[in-house]
C-alpha positions in Angstrom: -48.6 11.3 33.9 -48.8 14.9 35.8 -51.8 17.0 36.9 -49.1 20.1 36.1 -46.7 19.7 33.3 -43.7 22.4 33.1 -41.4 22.7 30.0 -38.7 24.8 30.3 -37.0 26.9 27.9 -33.4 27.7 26.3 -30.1 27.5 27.3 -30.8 24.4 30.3 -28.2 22.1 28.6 -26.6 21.7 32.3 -29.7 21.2 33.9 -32.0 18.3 35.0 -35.8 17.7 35.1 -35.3 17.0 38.8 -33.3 20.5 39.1 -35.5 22.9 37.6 -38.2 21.1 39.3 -36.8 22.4 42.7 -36.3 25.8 41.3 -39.6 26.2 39.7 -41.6 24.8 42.2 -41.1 26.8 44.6 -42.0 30.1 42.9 -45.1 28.2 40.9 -46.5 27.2 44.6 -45.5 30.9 45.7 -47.6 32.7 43.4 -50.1 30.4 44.1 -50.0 31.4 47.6 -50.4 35.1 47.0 -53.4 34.3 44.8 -55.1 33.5 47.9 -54.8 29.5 47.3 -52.7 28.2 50.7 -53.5 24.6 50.5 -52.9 24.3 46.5 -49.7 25.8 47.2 -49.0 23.3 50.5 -49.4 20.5 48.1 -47.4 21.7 45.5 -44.2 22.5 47.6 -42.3 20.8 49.4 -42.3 18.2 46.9 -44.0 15.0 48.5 -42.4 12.0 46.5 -45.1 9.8 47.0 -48.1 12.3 45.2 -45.6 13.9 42.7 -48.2 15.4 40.6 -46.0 18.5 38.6 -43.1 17.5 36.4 -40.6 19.0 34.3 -40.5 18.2 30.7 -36.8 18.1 30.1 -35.5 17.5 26.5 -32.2 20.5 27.3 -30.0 17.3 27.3 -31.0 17.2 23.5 -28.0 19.9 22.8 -25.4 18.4 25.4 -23.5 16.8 22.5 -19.7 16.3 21.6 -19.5 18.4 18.1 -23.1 20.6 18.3 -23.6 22.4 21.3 -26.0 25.0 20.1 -23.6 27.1 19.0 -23.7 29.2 16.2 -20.6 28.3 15.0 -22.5 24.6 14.4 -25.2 25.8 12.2 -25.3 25.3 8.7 -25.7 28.8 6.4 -29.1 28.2 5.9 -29.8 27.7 9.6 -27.7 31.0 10.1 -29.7 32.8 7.9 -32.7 32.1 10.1 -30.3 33.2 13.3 -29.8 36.3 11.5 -33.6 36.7 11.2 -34.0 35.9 15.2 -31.7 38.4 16.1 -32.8 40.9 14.2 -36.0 40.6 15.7 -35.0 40.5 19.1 -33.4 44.0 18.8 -36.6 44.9 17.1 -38.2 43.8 20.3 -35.8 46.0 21.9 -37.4 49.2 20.3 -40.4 48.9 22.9 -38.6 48.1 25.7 -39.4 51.0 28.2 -35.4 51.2 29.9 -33.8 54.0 27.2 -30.6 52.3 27.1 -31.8 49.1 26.1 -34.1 50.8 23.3 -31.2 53.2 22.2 -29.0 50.8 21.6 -31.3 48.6 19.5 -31.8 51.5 17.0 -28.8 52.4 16.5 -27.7 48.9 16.1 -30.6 48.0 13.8 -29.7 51.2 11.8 -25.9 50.4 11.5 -27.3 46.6 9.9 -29.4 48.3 7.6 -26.8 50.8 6.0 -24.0 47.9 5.6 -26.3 44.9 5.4 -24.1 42.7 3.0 -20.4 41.9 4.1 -17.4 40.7 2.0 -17.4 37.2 4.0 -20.8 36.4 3.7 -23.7 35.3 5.5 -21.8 34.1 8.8 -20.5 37.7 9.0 -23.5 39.4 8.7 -25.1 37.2 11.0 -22.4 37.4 13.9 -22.5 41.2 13.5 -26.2 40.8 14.2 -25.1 38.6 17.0 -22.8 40.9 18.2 -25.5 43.6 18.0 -27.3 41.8 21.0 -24.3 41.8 23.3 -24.4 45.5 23.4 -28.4 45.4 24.4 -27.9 45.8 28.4 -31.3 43.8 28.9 -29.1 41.0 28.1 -26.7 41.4 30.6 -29.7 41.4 33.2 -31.8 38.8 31.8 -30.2 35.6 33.2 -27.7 34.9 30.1 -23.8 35.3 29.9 -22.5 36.6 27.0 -20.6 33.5 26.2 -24.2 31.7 25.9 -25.7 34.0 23.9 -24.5 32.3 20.6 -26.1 29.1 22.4 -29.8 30.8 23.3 -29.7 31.4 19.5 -28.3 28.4 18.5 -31.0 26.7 20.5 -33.7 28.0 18.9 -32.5 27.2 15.2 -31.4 23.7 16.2 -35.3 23.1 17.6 -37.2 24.4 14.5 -35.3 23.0 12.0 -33.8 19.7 13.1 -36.3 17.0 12.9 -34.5 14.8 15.1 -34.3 17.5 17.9 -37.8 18.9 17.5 -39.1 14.9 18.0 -37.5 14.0 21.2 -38.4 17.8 23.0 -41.8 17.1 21.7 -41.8 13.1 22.9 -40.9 15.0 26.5 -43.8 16.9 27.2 -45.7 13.5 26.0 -44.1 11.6 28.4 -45.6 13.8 31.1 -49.3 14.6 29.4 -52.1 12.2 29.7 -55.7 12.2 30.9 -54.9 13.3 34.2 -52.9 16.7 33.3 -55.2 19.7 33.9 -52.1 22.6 33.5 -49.2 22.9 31.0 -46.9 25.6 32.0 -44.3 26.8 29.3 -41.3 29.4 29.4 -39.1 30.6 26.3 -38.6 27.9 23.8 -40.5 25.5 25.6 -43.7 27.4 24.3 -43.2 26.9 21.2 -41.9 23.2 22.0 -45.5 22.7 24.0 -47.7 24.4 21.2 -46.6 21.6 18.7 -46.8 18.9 21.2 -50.5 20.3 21.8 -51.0 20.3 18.1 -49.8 17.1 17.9 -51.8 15.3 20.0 -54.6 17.0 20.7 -56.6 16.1 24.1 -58.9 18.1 26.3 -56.5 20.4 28.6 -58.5 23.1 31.3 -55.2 25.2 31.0 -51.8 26.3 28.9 -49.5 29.2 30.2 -47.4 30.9 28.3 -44.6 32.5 29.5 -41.7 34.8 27.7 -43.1 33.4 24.7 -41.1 34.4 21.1 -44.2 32.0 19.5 -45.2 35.6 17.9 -41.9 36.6 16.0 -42.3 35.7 12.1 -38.9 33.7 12.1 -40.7 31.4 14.4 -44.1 31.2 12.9 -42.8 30.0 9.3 -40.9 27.5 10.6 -43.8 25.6 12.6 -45.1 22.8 12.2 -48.9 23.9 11.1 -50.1 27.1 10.2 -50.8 29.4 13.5 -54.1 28.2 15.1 -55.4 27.5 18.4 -54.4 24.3 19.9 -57.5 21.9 19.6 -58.7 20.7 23.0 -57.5 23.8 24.9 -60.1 25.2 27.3 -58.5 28.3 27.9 -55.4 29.9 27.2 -53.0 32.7 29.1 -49.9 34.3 27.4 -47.6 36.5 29.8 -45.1 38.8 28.8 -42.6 41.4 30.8 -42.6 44.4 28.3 -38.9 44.2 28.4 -38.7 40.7 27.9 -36.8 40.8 24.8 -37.0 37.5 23.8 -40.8 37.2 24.2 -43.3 38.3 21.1 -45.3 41.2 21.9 -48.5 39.9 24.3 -51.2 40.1 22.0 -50.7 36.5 20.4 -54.6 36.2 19.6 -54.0 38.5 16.8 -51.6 35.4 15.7 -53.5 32.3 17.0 -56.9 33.1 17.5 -57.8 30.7 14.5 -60.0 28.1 14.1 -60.8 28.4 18.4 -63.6 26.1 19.9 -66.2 28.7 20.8 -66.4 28.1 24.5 -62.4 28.3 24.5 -61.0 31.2 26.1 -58.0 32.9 24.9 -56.4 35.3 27.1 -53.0 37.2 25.6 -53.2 40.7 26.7 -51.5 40.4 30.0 -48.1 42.1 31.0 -46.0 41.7 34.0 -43.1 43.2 36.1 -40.7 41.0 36.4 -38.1 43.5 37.3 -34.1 43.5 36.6 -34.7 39.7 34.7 -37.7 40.3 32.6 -37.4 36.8 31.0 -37.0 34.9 34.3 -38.8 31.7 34.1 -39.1 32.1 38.1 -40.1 35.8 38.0 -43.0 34.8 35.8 -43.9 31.7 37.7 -44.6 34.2 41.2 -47.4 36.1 39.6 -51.1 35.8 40.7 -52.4 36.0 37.5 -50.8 32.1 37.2 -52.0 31.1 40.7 -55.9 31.9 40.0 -55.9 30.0 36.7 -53.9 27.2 37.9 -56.3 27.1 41.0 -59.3 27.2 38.6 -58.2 24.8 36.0 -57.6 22.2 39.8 -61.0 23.3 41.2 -59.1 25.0 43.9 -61.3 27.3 46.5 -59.7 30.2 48.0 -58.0 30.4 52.0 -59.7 32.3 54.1 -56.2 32.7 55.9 
């Protein structure tokens, strides 16, 4: 079991748990640093084998397989038709996004869908032209992703909320790492959403759960959860970060969402945005802020350097 649980997000297929740990350490101990915490963030990185107490919940191997990949081109119609719904509100996202490009193109794109929303070759069209509308969002060029794995980040996502199989073994990963011992659970991207339900579904007292990037607020998601949207029992307090131009990410305010059914000395905290510059959904841009390095200090019972 881990002190400080990380589950990562989509489109890691070619990753490890002992390779993201090396690139999100790093950054996590950083921000810890600036917050004013210098020996939190000496034991957190380097990495000492022998007192290993943050580990990555990996479950990206779960779409590393010979004939499903992720892709789009995998899915079944009525897992595109929930695609289609994705992408369409990831340009909707778009709208807000403060770069003029980026929310030019989404209108124009979301306008063009919604004067020629049927085509003659059905629902895979209409949902690749969706698709498509994405590539020409510049945020995505800037956000970490090729092109070629955009399909996939989609694809991803589906495969998680509506493959039993899948959504088991990601949740069985961050379960494999939580116990009585773990005081932090830090999630990026999909691995929110993967960490909310493995919250829900085995509820235990936790000081502290990050969100970060989070799409846990766009209505394609919600419906397809596993319980209606509440707060996770046992959770002492709660942060959700989001870049304003993080496309993928729901707008910040999930307690508008969430805030249901909340022990009353449970803090809930989703009103917080960040710069995380030229890759706004960076896992590792999030991961260097101070806002994360006070509460994960807290939730340890960590006392501030005085150098």
């Amino acid at each position: 079991m881990a002190r400080i649980v990380l589950v990562h997000g989509i489109a890691q297929q070619q990753r490890s748990a002992d390779d993201l740990e090396h690139e999100w350490l790093p950054a996590l101990a950083g921000g810890i640093r600036i917050a004013g915490h210098r020996d939190l963030a000496d034991q957190l990185w380097p990495i000492r084998p022998a007192d290993r107490w943050a580990r990555m919940a990996f479950y990206g191997n779960l779409f590393l397989t010979p004939d499903q990949q992720g892709h789009t081109s995998d899915l079944t119609d009525a897992q595109l038709d929930l695609a289609d719904d994705i992408a369409t509100e990831w340009l909707t996202n778009a709208l807000d996004s403060t770069r003029a490009r980026d929310a030019g193109t989404a209108r124009r794109e979301l306008d063009a869908l919604q004067h020629d929303p049927t085509d003659a070759q059905g629902l895979r069209a209409v949902t690749a032209r969706a698709l498509a509308s994405l590539d020409r969002i510049p945020w995505f060029g800037n956000a970490g992703f090729h092109l070629a794995g955009r399909n996939a980040i989609v694809g991803q996502a589906v495969r998680y909320l509506t493959e039993p199989a899948i959504r088991q073994a990601a949740i069985a990963a961050v379960h494999e790492h939580v116990g009585p011992d773990t005081r932090v659970v830090v999630a990026h991207s999909l691995g929110s959403i993967v960490a909310y339900e493995a919250l829900h579904a085995r509820p235990q007292p936790l000081p502290l759960f990050v969100t970060l990037g989070s799409p846990l607020g766009l209505a394609s998601v919600i419906r397809c959860l596993q319980q209606p949207p509440t707060y996770p029992a046992g959770v002492h307090r709660w942060i959700n970060l989001a870049d304003r131009d993080d496309i993928i990410a729901a707008r910040p305010k999930l307690t508008k969402i969430f805030d249901n059914a909340r022990p009353p000395a449970a803090v809930f905290e989703s009103t917080y945005t960040v710069d995380n510059g030229a890759e706004p959904h960076r896992a590792t841009f999030y991961l260097t802020k101070p806002t994360i390095g006070n509460a994960i200090a807290d939730a340890l019972g960590a006392k501030v350097s005085n150098c």
